[in-house]
N, C-alpha and C positions, 0 to 999 in steps of 0.2 A: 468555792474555797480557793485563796491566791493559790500561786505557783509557790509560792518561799514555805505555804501551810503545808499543802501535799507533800512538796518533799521532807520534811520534818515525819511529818508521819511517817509517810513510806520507811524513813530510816530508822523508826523504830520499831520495825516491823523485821528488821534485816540481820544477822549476825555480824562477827568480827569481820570474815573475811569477805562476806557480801559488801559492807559498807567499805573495807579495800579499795574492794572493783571498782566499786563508785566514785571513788573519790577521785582512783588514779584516770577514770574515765574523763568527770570533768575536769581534772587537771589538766589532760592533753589538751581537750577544748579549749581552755584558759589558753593556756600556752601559742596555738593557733592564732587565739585574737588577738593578745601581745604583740607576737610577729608580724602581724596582717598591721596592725596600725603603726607598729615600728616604723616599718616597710613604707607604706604609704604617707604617715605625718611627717615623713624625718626625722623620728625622736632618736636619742642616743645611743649608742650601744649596750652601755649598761642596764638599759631597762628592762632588758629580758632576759639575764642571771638574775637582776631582782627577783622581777618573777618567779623565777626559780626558787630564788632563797624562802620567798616567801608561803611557796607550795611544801617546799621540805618541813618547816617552821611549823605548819598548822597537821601534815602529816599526823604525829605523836600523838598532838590535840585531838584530833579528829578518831584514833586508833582506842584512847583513855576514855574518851566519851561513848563510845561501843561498850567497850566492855567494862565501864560502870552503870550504864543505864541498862545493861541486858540483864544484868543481874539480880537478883531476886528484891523486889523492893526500890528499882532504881529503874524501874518501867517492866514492859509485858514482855516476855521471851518469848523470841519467834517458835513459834507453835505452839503457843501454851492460851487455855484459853481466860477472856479478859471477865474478871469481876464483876458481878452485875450489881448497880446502885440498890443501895438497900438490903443488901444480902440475908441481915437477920439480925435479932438483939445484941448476940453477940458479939461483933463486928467491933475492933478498939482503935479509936483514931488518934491514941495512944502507939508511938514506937516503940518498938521493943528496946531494953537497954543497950545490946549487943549494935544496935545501929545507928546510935548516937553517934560514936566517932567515923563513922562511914557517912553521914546527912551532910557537912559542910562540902566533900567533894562534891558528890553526887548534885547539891546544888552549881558548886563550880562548875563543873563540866557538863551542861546540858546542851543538847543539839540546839537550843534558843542561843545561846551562851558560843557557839563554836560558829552558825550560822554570821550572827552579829559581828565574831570577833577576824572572821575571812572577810566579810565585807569592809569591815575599818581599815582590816591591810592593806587589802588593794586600793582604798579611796587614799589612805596613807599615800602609795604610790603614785596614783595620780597627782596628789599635790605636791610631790616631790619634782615628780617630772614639769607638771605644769612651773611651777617654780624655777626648775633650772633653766626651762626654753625661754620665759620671761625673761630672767635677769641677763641669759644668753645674748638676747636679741634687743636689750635694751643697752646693755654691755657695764651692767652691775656687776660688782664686783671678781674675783678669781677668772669666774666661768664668763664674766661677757667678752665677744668677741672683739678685735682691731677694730673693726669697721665699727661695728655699736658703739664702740668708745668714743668714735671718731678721731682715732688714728690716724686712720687709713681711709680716705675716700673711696668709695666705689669705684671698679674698674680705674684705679691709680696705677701707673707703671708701676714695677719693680724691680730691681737690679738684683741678678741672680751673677754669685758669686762666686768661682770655681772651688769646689771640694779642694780641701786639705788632707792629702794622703801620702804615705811612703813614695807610693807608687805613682807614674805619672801616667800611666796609661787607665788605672785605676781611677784616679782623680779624676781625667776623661770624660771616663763612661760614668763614674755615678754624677757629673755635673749634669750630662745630655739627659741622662734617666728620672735627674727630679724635676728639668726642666719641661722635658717631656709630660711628667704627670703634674706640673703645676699650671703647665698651657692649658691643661682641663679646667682652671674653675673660670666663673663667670665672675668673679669678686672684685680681681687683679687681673693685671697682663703682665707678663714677662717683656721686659724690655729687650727688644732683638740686639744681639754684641754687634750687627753692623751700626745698627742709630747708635753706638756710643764712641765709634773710631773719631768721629769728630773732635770730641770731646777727650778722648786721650791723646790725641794728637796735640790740643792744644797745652793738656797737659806735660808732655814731651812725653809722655809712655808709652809703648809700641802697643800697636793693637795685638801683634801675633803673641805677646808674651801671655802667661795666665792671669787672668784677672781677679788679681787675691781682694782680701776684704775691705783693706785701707784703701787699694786704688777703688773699689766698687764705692767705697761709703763717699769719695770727696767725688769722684763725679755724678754721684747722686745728687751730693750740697751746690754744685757747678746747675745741676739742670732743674733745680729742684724736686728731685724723686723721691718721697716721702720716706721709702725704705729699702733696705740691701737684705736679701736673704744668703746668710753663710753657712757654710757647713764644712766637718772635720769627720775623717774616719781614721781610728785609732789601731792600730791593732790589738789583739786582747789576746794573748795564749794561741790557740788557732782559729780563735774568730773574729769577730770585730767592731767595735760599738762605735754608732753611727747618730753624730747628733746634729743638728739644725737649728740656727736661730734667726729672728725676725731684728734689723736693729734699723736705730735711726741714724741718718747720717752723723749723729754727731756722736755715735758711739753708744747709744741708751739703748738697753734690750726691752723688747716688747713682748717676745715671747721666744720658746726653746721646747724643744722635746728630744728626747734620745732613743733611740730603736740600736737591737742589735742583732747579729748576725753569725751564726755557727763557724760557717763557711764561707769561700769563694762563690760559691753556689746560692746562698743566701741573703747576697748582697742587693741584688735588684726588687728580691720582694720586699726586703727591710728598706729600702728606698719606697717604695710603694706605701708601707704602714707609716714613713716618716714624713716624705712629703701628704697625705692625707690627713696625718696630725695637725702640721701646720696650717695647712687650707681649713681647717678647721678652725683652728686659733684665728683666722684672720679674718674667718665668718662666715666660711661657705655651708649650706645646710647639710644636716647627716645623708639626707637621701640622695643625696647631689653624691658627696662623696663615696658613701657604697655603691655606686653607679659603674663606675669606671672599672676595666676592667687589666688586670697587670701586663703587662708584657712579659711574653713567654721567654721560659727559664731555660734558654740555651746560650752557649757559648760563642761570643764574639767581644770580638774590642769596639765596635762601631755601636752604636747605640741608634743611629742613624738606621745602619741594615736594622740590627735587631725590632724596629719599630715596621720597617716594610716586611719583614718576616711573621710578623705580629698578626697585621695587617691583612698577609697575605694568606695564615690561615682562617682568619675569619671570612674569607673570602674563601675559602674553599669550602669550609665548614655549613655555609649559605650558597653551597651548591656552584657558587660563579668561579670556574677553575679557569679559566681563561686571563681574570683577573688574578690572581695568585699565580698562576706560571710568571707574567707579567710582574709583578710586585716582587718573585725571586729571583728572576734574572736581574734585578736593580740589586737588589740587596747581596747578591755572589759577587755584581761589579765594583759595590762601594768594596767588602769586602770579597776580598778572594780567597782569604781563608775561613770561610763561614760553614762548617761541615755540614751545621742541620740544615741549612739553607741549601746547600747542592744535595742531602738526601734528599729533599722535600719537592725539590725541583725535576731529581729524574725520576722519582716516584710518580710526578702527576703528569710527565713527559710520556709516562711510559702505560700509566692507565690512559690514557687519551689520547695518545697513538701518535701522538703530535713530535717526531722526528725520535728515532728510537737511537740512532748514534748519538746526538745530545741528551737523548738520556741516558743510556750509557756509560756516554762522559762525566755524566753528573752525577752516579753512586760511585765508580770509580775514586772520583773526586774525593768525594767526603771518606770514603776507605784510605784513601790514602792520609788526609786530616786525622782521620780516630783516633791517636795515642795521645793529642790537645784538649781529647774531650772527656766529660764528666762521664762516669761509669752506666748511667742512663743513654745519653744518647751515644756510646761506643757500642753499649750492645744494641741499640733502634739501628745502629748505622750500619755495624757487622750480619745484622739480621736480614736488614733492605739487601745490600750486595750478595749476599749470596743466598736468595731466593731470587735476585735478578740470574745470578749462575744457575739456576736447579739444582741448586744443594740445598733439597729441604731438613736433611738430617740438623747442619750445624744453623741453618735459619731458625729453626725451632729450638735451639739452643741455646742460641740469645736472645731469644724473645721469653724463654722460664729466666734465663738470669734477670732478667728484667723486671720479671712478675716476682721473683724473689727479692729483689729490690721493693716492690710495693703492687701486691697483689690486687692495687684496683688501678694499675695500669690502663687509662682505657686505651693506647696506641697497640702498645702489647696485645691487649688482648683482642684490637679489631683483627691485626694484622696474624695474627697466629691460628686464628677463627679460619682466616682466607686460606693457609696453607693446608689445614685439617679440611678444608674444604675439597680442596684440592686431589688431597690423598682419597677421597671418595666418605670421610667421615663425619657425615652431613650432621649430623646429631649432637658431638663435640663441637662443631664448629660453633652450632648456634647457641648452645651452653655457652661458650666461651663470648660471643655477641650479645647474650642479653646480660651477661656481667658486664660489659663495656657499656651499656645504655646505660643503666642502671648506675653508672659513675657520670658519664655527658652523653646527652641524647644530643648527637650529631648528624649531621644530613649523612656522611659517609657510612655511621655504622648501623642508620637506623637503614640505608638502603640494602646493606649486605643482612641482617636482620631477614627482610624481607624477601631477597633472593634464596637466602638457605630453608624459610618455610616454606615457597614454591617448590624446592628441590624435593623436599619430602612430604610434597603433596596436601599440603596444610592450607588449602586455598583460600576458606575463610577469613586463618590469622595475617596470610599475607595482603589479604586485598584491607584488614583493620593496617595492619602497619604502613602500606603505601597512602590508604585515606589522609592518618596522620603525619605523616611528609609529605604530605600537598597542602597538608595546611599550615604548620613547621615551619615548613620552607617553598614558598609557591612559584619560588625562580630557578627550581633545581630539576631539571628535563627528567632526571632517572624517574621520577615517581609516574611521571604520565609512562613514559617508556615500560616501568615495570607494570604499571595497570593493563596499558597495553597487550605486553607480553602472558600478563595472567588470562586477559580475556581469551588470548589465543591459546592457550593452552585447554580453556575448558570450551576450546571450537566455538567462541563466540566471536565470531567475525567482524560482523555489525559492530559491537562494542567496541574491540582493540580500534576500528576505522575510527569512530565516532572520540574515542581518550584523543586520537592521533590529532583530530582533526583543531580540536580542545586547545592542544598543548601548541599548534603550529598558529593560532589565535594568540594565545596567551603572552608565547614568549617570539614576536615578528622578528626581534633585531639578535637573537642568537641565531648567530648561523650553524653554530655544529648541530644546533636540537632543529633547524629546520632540514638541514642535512639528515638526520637522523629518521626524521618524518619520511620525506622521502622512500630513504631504503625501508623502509617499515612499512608503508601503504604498499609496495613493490612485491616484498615478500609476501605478503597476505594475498594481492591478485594473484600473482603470480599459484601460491596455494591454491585457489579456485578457480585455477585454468585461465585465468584474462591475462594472455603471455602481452598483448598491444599495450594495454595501461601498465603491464607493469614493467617494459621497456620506457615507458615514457616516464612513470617517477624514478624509474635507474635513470637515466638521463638527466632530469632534474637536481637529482641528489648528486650527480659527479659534476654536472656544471657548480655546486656550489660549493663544493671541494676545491673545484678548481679557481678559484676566486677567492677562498680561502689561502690558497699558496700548498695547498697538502701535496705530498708524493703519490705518486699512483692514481693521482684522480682521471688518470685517460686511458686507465685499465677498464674494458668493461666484463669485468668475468661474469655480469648479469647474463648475457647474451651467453657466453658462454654456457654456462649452465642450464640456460635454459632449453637450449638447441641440445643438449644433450640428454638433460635429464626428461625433461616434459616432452620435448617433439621426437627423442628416440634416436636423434639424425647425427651418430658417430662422426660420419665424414664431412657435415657442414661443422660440428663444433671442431672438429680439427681445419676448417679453413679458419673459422672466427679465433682460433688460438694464433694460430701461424701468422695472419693478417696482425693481431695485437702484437707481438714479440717481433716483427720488423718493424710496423711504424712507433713503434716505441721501445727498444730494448731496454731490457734492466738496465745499462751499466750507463743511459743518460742522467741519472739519479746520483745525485751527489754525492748521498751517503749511501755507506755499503747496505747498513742493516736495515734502511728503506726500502733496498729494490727485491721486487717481488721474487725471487728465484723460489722459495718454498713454493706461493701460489701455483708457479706456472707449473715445477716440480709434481705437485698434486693432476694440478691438469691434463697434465701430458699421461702421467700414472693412469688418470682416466678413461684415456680413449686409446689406451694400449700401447702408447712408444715411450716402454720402458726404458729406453735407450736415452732417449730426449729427456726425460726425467731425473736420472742420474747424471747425466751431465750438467742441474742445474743446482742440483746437490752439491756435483764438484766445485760448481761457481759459485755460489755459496761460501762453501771453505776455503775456498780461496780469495775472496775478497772480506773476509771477516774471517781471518785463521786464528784471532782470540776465543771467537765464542767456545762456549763449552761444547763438549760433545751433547749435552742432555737438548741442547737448541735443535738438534737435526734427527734425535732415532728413533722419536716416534712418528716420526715425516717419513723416513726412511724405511719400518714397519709399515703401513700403511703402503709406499708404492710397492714396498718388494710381495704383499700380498697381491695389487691388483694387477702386476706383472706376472704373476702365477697364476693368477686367477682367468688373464686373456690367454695364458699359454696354454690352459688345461690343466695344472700342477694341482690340484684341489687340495690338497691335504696341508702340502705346503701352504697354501696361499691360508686357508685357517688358520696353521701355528703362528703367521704374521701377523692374523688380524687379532687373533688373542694377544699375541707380544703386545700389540698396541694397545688393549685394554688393560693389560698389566701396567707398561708406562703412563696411561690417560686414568687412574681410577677414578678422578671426581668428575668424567665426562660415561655416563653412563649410559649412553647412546651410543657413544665410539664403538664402532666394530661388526652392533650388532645384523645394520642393514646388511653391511656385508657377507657375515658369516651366513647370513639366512639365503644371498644369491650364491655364493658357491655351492651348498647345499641342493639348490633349488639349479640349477644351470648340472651339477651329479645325477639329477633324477631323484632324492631323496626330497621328497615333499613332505614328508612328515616332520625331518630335521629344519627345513623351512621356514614350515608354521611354527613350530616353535622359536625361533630366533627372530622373524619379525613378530609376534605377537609379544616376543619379549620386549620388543622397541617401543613396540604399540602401547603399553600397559604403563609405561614411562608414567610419572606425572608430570614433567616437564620434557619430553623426548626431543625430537628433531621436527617440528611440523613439517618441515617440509618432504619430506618422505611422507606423509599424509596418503594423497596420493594414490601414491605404487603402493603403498603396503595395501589402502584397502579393497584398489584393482587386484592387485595379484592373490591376496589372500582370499577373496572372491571366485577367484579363479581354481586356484588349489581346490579351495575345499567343492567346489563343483566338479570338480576330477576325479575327486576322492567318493564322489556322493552322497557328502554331506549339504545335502539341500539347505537345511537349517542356516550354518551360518554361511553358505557363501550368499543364501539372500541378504544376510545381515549385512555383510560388507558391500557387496553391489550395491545396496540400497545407500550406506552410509559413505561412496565411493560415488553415484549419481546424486546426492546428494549437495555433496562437495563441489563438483562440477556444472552444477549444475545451469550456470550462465557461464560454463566455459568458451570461447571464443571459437570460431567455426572451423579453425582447424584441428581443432582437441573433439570434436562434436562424435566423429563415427567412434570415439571408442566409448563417449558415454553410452550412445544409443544403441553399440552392443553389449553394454552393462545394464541398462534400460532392459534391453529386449532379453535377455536371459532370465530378468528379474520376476519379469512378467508371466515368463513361463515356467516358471519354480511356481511361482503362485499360483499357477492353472494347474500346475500338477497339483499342489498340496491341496486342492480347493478350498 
């Protein structure tokens, strides 16, 4: 039996509301392949409300035909059972009177009858369409285009004429704006206004003056240029209608369209829907035109910036932020009053670490621009500068005015994602991320996505969302970076090497993601005891820092930490600090909020000269006496613990390391290593283990404490004699080490040999 039979039958097998479902099911499918061939033929835009219409249209149809053929007489009701041929004498093939004026619907509307009558629609539609793209492209009548007419030659110059408006800065930007989007088709070329100074000059008319219609149309008829495109924008009450026409030089109109505009704000996308009119009128295909994509809706008089601004986020958007720092430094210089432009710029100055006093400079900037700007980007701009302050209260404040402006915000909602992240409210955060995907799936929110389900341990969803931004975007470092990160978290070593080694293939000529490789192959040996290789990719990584031009690339706090934390050797990592801070002191750093005084600050906290530590605290504030307080006190929580903590203070030196997790909530590792050594340095081993096992149990913790926690918790619990699990972590502690480097070697082998004889006792 065909397909067209079964489903006939089927439907009369089915009630009201079953045959519903059905309909609105194949509907959506209709609707799907509409779009899918819209999309791919270039058919017009109307063809899919047709569509539409014609779905609604047969709806009724299709609803009348249910429940007249369900009814008694006018086919079988679902569950009733069917009549068998021949029934008996009785049987009258004769109707009864009462169903006389009920038989001519009932014929009307049969599912033969409803079947037939959706297929002529849509065949209808097809010859409608087929019909319009013919005469289009042949350039019959209304609908054919310029070029079909033969108008217009193909790729024929065109003289674009400056906008008529009140305003002269107006008329400006929307001339640059349609010019901008008319340089998009392949049909025409815009004729550049320098090839026409010749020509005005011979005309005696100044090049610098505006180029209205009259002068466009006679040095059109001077060079022979088929046509002048002019346009006028009016004002209307508080908005503004915006029209555009195609004429020949000798005055003859060819074609015209009008779009209009609410607002100031509304003017560049209404230039968007009017010059794509026209490119259309003149023959460019639908799919060509739905192509392109508008220029973002922020505030400038340069039409110029506004396009490298444009530019610059789709270049960031595609992972390449190097390229978009670059494309807003152009666009802040054309213009200097460009406030999105300077947020945008120390926003990505300041994720990227790439000179933090110019970025700085650069939300300052646009803070101080805000009262120019549309009520959208005053509050994105009020919201950037003061989470660059740590003022997350009024940050989050203008990021809901925001969202109350238009709740599928996705800038809003990455960025407010970030600060609830912050605050330790991992859960909101990524609520508030997969609403932003769900508006643009972007390389930047589909990455923080993936960091906030690593944070809460969701290893699975994070390694599907990083898959999918390597395939996305396969030139954006954070995705190997995050694979990476994931594989170390669940201690697969081998793998995070193996993404590393992937990504430092894939992408040779970024140097921050081969920089990045580097310290990331370093951390990892480093992890598993191989202090020689992983001095040697810190060395690689800061040579290409330093070749880069970065600050700090000749700090090596690698060495640093490593002589202290791994080899144990307080009074070498105080020579390799000491040595670092004469051949290069902070204050050779140009900028203030480049030089390291926090780092060293931490360092010195480190290995006991609390003294030395607060003095760089001082220097700090003293050479950036703007920054906020919130930039230095949990720096300052942090030393003033481990300066209590080498003094003996123990209690004290706790209430500082909690301060600091109070100030750090979305670093949920902060504190904890610590709290568990003062504990553990008191003699309380029990307070201990529980503080590092709190650390331990992280699903994103500190690897690098790895380590120590599962020597030392190895050790406790062998103290305590709990055989059980101090083999567990000996084991998972020689494990780790297990190719560690020959000076790390006697502590495995008495982690080794302890392990051995747990297990001889337990036999």
């Amino acid at each position: 039996m065909s397909g067209p039979m079964k489903l006939l039958d089927g439907l009369k097998q089915r009630s009201v509301w079953q045959v519903l479902a059905v309909y609105l099911g194949v509907s959506w499918v209709a609707l799907q392949v509409v779009d899918l061939l819209k999309q791919n033929m270039g058919l017009p835009d109307w063809v899919f409300p047709f569509a539409i219409v014609l779905l609604v249209i047969g709806l009724p149809i299709i609803l009348a035909t249910a429940m007249l053929q369900g009814r008694p007489g006018g086919g079988t009701p679902a569950g009733a059972p069917a009549a068998s041929e021949g029934s008996g004498p009785e049987t009258s093939k004769t109707p009864a009177p009462h169903a006389s004026s009920e038989l001519a619907p009932r014929r009307l509307f049969t599912w033969r009858n409803a079947m037939v009558g959706g297929g002529l629609a849509f065949a209808l539609l097809a010859v409608v369409t087929t019909g319009f793209m013919f005469m289009r492209n042949r350039g019959i009548g209304p609908v054919g285009s310029l070029v079909a007419k033969g108008l217009i030659d193909e790729r024929s110059p065109v003289i674009l004429a400056d906008f008529v408006a009140d305003d002269e800065g107006l008329s400006r930007a929307a001339t640059e704006a349609f010019r901008v989007d008319l340089s998009q088709t392949r049909i025409v070329k815009v004729a550049e206004r320098s090839s026409l100074e010749p020509t005005l000059e011979r005309m005696q008319v100044d090049p610098e003056q505006p180029l209205t219609e009259t002068v466009a149309r006679e040095a059109a008829a001077r060079e022979g240029i088929p046509a002048v495109i002019a346009g006028e924008i009016t004002k209307a009450g508080s908005g503004y209608v915006l029209t555009a026409r195609v004429v020949k030089p000798e005055g003859t109109e060819l074609a015209s369209h009008r779009e209009t505009a609410r607002d100031d704000g509304e003017i560049i996308p209404a230039i968007d829907r009017l010059s794509g009119k026209i490119r259309e009128k003149i023959g460019e295909s639908f799919s060509s035109l739905r192509a392109d994509a508008p220029l973002a809706a922020v505030t400038t008089s340069s039409l110029e910036a506004l396009e490298l601004y444009s530019e610059a986020l789709d270049a960031i958007d595609r992972g390449d932020s190097q390229t978009g720092i670059r494309l807003l430094e152009e666009a802040v210089e054309i213009d200097p009053e460009f406030a999105s432009a300077w947020r945008k710029l120390g926003t990505e100055l300041s994720n990227r670490r790439q000179g933090r006093a110019r970025a700085t400079e650069a939300l300052e900037r646009a803070y101080e621009l805000r009262d120019r700007l549309t009520p959208r980007e005053r509050y994105l701009t009020e919201a950037t500068y003061f989470y660059s302050r740590f003022d997350e209260t009024r940050a989050i404040a203008a990021y809901e005015r925001m969202l109350d402006l238009d709740p599928n915000d996705g800038w809003a909602l990455n960025n407010l994602s970030l600060i609830y992240g912050g605050l330790g409210e991992d859960e909101r955060a990524l609520e508030l991320l997969q609403r932003a995907i769900a508006v643009d799936t972007n390389s930047i929110t589909l990455g923080n996505v993936a960091e906030r389900q690593a944070a809460l341990g969701r290893f699975d969803e994070a390694a599907q969302t990083i898959a999918a931004g390597r395939r996305l975007f396969p030139d954006d470092p954070q995705y190997y970076f995050g694979a990476a990160r994931l594989a170390e978290d669940m201690e697969d070593y081998d793998r995070a090497l193996a993404v590393l080694d992937t990504l430092a293939t894939a992408l040779p000529a970024n140097a921050r993601a081969q920089a990045g490789v580097r310290f990331s192959r370093a951390g990892i040996a480093q992890l598993r005891g191989r202090l020689a290789d992983a001095a040697e990719q810190q060395s690689e990584g800061r040579e290409i820092l330093r070749q880069m031009g970065r600050p700090g690339a000749n700090y090596d706090w690698g060495s640093f930490w490593m002589t202290l934390e791994f080899r144990r050797d307080t009074a070498a990592a105080r020579d390799v600090l000491d040595e670092m801070f004469s051949e290069h002191p902070p204050e050779e750093i140009e900028e203030p909020l480049d030089r390291p005084y926090i780092g060293f600050a931490n360092a010195y906290a480190a290995v006991g000269q609390a003294d030395e530590a607060r003095a760089m605290i001082a220097a700090f504030r003293e050479a950036v006496p703007d920054a906020p307080d919130d930039r230095w006190t949990d720096d300052v929580a942090e030393l003033e613990g481990l300066a209590a903590f080498h003094e003996g203070r123990y209690e004290e030196a706790i209430d500082h390391f909690l301060e600091l997790r109070r100030l750090l909530p979305g670093c949920e590792a902060c504190g904890l290593r610590e709290i568990g050594e003062v504990h553990d340095a008191a003699g309380r081993a029990d307070s201990a283990i529980v503080w590092y096992l709190q650390e331990l149990e992280l699903p994103n913790g500190r690897a690098q404490d790895r380590p120590f926690l599962f020597e030392r918790l190895g050790q406790l619990y062998d103290e305590q004699g709990d055989l059980e699990n101090a083999a567990v972590y000996y084991a998972r502690f020689v494990e780790l080490w297990e190719d560690a480097d020959p000076e790390l070697r006697p502590r495995v082998e008495a982690a080794r040999g302890r392990l051995q004889e747990i297990v001889r006792e337990r036999g």
